[in-house]
C-alpha positions in Angstrom: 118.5 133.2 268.9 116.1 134.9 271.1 115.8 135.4 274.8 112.6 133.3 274.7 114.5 130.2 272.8 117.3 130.4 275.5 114.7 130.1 278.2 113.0 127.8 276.8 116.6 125.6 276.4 117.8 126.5 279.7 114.4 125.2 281.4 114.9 121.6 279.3 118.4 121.6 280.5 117.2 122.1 284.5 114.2 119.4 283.7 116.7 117.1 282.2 119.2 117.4 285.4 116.4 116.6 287.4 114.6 113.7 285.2 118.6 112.3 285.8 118.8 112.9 289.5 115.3 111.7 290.1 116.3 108.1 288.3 119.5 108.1 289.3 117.9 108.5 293.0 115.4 105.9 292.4 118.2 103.3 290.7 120.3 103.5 294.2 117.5 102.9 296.3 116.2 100.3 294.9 120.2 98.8 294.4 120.0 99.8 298.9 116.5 97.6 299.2 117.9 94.6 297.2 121.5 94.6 299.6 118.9 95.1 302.6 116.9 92.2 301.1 120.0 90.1 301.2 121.3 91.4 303.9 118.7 90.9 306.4 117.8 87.4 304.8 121.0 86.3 306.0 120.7 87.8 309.2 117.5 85.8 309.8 118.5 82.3 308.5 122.2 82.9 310.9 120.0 84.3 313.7 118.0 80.7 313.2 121.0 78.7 313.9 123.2 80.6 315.9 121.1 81.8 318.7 120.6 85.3 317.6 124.3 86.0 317.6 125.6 89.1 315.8 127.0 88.8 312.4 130.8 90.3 311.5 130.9 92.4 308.4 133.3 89.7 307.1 131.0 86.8 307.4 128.1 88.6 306.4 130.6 90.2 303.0 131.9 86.4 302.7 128.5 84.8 302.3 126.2 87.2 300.7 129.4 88.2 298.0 128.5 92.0 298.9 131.5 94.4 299.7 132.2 94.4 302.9 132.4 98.7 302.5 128.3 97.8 300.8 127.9 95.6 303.9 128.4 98.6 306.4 126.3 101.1 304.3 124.1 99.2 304.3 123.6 97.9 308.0 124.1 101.8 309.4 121.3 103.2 306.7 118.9 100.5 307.5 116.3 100.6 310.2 116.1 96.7 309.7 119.6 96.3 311.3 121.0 97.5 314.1 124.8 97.4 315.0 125.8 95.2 318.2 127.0 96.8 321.1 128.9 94.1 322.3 131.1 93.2 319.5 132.6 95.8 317.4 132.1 95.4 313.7 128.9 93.2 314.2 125.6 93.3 313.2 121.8 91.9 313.9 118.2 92.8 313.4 116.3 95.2 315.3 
């Protein structure tokens, strides 16, 4: 095998890494949108009846079926939601 056949395998090996890391990128942020969706739909219809109040992780993990772990990566990485200040563990929109 020549040197030009090795370069040419290792340049399909570094495009193929990043042809996986590029779709694996776009899989988890479109996978974060879709729990922000939820999320933040939740947030709106509690916010509705409850007077704006701030939403635990638990309530929110307990009626959107989301992890509460994927609850609170979701609500610190979103500019949609904002954590309260007043009560630990809580969360409403910004």
């Amino acid at each position: 095998m020549g040197l030009a056949a090795i370069k040419t395998w290792a340049l399909q090996g570094v495009l193929a890494t990043l042809l996986v890391v590029f779709v694996l990128g776009i899989f988890g942020w479109l996978k974060f949108k879709r729990d922000e969706r939820i999320v933040t739909g939740f947030l709106k219809r509690s916010g509705i009846e409850t007077g704006r109040i701030p939403a635990t992780t638990q309530a929110i993990s307990s009626a959107t079926k989301l992890s509460e772990e994927r609850i609170g990566k979701v609500c610190s990485k979103s500019t949609l939601i904002r954590r309260s200040r007043r009560e630990k563990g809580s969360w409403k929109l910004s």
